[in-house]
C-alpha positions as CSV (number, residue, x, y, z in Angstrom):
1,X,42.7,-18.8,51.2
2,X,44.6,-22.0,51.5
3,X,43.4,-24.9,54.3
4,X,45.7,-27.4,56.6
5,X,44.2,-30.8,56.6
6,X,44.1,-32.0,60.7
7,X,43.2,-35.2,62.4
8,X,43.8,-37.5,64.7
9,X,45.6,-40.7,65.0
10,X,42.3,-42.6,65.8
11,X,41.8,-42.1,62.0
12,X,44.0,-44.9,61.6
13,X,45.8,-44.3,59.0
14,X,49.8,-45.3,58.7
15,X,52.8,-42.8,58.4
16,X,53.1,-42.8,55.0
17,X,49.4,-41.8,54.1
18,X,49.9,-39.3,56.3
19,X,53.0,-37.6,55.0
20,X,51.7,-37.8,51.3
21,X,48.5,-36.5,52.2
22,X,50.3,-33.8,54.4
23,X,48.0,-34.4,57.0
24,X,48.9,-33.3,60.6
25,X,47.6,-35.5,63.3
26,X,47.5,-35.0,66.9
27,X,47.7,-38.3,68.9
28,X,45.4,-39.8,71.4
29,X,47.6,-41.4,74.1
30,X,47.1,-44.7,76.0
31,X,48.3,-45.9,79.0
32,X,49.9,-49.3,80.6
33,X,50.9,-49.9,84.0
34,X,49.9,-46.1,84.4
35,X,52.5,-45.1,81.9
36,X,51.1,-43.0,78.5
37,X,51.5,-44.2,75.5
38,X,50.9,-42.7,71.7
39,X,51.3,-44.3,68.2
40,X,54.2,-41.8,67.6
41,X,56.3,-42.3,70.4
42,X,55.8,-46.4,69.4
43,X,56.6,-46.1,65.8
44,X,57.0,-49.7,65.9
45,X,53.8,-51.0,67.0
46,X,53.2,-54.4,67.3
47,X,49.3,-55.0,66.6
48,X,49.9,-58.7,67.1
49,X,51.6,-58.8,70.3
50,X,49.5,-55.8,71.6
51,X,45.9,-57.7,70.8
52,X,47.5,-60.6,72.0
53,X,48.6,-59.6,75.6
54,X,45.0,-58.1,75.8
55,X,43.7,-61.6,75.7
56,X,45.7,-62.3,78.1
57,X,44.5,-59.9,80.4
58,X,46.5,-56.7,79.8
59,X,44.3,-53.9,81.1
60,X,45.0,-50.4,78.9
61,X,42.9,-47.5,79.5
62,X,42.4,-44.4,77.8
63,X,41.5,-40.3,78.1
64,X,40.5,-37.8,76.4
65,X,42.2,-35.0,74.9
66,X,41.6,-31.6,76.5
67,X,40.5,-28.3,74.6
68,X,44.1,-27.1,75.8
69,X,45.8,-29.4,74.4
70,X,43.9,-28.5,71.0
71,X,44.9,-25.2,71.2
72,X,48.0,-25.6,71.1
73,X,47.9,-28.5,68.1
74,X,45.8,-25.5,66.1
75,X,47.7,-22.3,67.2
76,X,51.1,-22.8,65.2
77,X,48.8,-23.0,62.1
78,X,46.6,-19.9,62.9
79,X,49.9,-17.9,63.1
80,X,50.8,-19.3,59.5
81,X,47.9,-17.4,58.3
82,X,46.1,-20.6,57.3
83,X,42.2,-22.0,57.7
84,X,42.0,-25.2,59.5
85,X,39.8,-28.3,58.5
86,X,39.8,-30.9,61.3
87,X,38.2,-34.5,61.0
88,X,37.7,-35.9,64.0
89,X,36.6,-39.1,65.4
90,X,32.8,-40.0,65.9
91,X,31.2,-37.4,69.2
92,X,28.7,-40.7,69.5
93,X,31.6,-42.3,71.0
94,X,34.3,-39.7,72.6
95,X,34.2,-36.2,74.1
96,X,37.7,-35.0,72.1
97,X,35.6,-33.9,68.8
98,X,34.0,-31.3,71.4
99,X,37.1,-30.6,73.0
100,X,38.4,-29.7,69.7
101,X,35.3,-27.1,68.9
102,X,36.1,-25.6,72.4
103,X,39.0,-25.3,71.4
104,X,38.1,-23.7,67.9
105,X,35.8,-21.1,69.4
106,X,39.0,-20.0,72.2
107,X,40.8,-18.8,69.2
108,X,38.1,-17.4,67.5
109,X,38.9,-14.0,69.5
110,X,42.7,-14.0,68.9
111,X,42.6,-14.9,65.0
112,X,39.4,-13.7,63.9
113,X,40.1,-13.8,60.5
114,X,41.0,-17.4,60.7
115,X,38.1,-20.6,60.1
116,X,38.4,-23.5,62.1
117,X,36.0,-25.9,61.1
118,X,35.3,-29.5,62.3
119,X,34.1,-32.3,60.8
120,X,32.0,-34.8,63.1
121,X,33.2,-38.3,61.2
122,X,31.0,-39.8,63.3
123,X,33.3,-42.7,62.8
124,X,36.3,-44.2,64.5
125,X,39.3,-45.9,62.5
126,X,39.3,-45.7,58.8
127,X,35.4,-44.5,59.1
128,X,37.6,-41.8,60.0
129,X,40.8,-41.7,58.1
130,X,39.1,-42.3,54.9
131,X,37.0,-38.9,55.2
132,X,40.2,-37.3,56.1
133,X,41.8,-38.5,53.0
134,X,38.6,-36.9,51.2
135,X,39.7,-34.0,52.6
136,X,43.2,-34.0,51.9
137,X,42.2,-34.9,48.1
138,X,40.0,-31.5,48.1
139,X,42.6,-29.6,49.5
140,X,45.2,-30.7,47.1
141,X,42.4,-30.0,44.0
142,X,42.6,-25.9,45.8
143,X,38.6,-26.5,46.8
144,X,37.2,-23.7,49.0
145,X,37.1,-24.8,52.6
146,X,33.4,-24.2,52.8
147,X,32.9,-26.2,49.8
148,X,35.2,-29.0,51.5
149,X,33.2,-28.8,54.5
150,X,30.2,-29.2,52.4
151,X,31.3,-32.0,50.2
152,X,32.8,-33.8,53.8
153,X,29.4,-33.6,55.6
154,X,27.9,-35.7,52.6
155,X,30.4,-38.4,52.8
156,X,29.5,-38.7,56.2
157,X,26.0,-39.4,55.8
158,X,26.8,-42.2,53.4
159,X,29.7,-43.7,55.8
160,X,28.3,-47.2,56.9
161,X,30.3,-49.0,59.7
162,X,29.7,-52.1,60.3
163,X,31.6,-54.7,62.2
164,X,32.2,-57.9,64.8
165,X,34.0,-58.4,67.5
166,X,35.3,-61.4,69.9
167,X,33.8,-60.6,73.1
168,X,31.6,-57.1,73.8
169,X,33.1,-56.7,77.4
170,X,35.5,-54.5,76.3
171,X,33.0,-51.9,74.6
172,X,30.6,-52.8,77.8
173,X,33.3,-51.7,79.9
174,X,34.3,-48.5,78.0
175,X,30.9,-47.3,78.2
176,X,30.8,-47.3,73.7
177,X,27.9,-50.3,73.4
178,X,24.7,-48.1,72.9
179,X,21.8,-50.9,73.4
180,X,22.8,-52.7,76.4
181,X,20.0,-54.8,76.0
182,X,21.5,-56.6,72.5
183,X,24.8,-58.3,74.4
184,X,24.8,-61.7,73.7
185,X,28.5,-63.1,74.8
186,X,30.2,-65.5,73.5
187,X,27.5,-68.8,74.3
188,X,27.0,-71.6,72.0
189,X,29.1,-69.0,69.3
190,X,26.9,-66.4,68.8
191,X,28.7,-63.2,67.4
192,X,27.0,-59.8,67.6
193,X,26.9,-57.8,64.5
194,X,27.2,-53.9,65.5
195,X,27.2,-50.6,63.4
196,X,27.3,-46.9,63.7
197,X,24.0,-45.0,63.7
198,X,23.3,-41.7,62.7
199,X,24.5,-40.3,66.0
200,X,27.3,-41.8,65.4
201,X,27.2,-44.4,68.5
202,X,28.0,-47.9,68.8
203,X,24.8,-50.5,68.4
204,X,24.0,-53.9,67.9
205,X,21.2,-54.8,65.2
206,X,21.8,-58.4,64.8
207,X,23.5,-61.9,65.8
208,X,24.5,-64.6,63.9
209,X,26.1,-68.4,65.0
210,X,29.5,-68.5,64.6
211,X,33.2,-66.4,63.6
212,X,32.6,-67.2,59.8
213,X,28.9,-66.2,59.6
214,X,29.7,-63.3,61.3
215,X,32.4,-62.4,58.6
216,X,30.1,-63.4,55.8
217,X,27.4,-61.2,57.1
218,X,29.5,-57.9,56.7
219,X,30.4,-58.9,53.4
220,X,26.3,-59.5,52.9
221,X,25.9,-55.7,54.3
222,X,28.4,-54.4,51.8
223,X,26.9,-55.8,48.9
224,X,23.5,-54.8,49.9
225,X,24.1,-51.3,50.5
226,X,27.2,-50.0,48.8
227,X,26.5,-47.4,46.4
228,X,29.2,-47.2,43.0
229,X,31.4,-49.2,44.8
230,X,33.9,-48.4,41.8
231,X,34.7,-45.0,42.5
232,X,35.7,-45.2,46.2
233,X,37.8,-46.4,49.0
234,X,36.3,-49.5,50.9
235,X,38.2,-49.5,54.5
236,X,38.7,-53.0,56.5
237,X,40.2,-52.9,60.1
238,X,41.6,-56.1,62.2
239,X,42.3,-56.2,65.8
240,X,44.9,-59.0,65.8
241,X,42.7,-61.1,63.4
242,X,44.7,-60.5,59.6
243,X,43.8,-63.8,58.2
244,X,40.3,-63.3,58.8
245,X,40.8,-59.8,57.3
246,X,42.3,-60.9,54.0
247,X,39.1,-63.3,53.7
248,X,36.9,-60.5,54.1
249,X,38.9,-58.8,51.9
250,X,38.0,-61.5,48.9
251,X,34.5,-61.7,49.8
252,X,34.2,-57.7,48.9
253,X,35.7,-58.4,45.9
254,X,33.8,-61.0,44.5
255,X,30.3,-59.4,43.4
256,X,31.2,-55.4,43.8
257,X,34.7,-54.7,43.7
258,X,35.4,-51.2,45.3
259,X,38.2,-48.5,43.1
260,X,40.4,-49.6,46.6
261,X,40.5,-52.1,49.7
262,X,42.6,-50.1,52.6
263,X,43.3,-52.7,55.0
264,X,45.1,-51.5,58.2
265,X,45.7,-52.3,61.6
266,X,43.2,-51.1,64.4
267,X,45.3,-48.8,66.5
268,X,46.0,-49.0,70.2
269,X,43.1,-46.4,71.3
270,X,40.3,-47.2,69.2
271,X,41.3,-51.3,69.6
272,X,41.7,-51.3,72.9
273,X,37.8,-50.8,72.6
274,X,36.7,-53.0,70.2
275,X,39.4,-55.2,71.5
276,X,41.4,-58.5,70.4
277,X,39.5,-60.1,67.2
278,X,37.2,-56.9,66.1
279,X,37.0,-56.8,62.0
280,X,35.5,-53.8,60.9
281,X,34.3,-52.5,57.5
282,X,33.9,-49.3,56.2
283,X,31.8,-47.9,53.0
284,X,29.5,-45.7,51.4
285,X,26.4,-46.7,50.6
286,X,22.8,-44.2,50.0
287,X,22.8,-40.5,52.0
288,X,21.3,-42.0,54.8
289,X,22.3,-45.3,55.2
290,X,23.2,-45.0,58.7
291,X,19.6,-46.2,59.2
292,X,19.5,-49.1,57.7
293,X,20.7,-52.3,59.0
């Protein structure tokens, strides 16, 4: 029985990964001035200017997306006759991944010979989007779902996220900063290195002096901990920082090139978290590597 490929837009990835994947995505919508926002209605998203008026002081806030709202992004598939696979972003750092399993066991009684199953990234931004193209790859190879769902869960457990960001207020203020008691600011340079554990929350597990160390020291966590580095994706996400982006990008490259660098653009939801300046990195490394660090 053939499976539809679903995720969200906090996945991260752009519009043309998404049409040759054949992924559908349902958006998570941001808000200005009280006035929502998606990534679809603003095809023409301006990462730079957007990071930028941040800095400034633009205040955008975001919710989260109700089991309703899931129904009805499911529903029109269920009616095709079709299984659903949904990747969704990390439940260590958002309610919508159980919105979405609400919303999978509401249809259970009115297609209940239909699977919906969902996959816990326990990831945000191409931590995400890369396991959904996993899963678009095993649909495409006509993989069961329950084999899909097996293979998925495995790439999660290797998925190491690790990254820096500018200033920690904006993950202090969003409630996503897991060990309150790391926060170092911004005094005499020193730069928080944070990662996602195996709950898939945000923590801090080290500082280091300076924007440059700080980007060095991902490219340090890569090469100690990626495993065949050759036969997969490595992810890299900038919020309004692409210089500092490519440079991370060479660093990966000189002692383990990865099969694939995806560099992209944090998008508005996710970066209005991390905020202006986050660089984020995203690999597999051993099963559990979501410990180390």
């Amino acid at each position: 029985m053939s499976f539809v490929v679903m995720t969200d837009t906090s996945a991260n990835l752009q519009p043309e990964q998404i049409a040759r994947n054949d992924l559908q995505v349902i958006p998570f919508s941001f808000y200005i001035d009280g006035k929502a926002h998606n990534i679809f209605q603003d095809q023409q998203f301006n990462a730079d200017a957007f990071y930028a008026a941040i800095r400034r002081g633009l205040k955008v806030t975001t919710s989260q997306i109700s089991p309703l709202q899931y129904v009805d992004f499911f529903e029109p598939v269920l009616k095709q006759g079709k299984d659903i696979l949904f990747v969704c972003m990390s439940s260590g750092i958002s309610g919508s991944c159980n919105s979405a399993r609400i919303a999978a066991d509401m249809l259970k009684e009115d297609y209940p010979a239909r699977r919906i199953e969902v996959i816990d990234t326990l990831g945000a931004s191409l931590g995400e989007g890369i396991i959904a193209l996993y899963a678009a790859r095993l649909q495409r190879q006509a993989y069961s779902l329950s084999y899909a769902v097996e293979e998925l869960r495995n790439h999660v457990k290797r998925m190491f996220q690790v990254f820096t960001v500018d200033d920690l207020m904006h993950l202090r203020r969003g409630g996503r900063l897991s060990n309150l008691s790391a926060v170092v600011g911004t005094v005499l340079q020193i730069k928080p290195i944070l990662k996602g554990n195996e709950e898939g929350k945000i923590v801090a597990f080290s500082k280091v002096r300076g924007r440059k160390k700080s980007i060095e020291t991902l490219a340090e966590e890569y090469d100690r901990l990626v495993v065949h580095p050759e036969k997969q994706i490595v992810g890299i996400a900038q919020a309004g920082c692409r210089e500092e982006a490519d440079r991370l990008a060479g660093l990966i490259r000189r002692n383990r090139p990865p099969q694939e660098i995806l560099t992209v653009e944090y998008e508005p939801v996710t970066g209005s978290h991390v905020g202006p300046g986050a660089l984020a990195l995203f690999f597999e490394g051993e099963e559990n590597v979501r410990l180390y660090g």
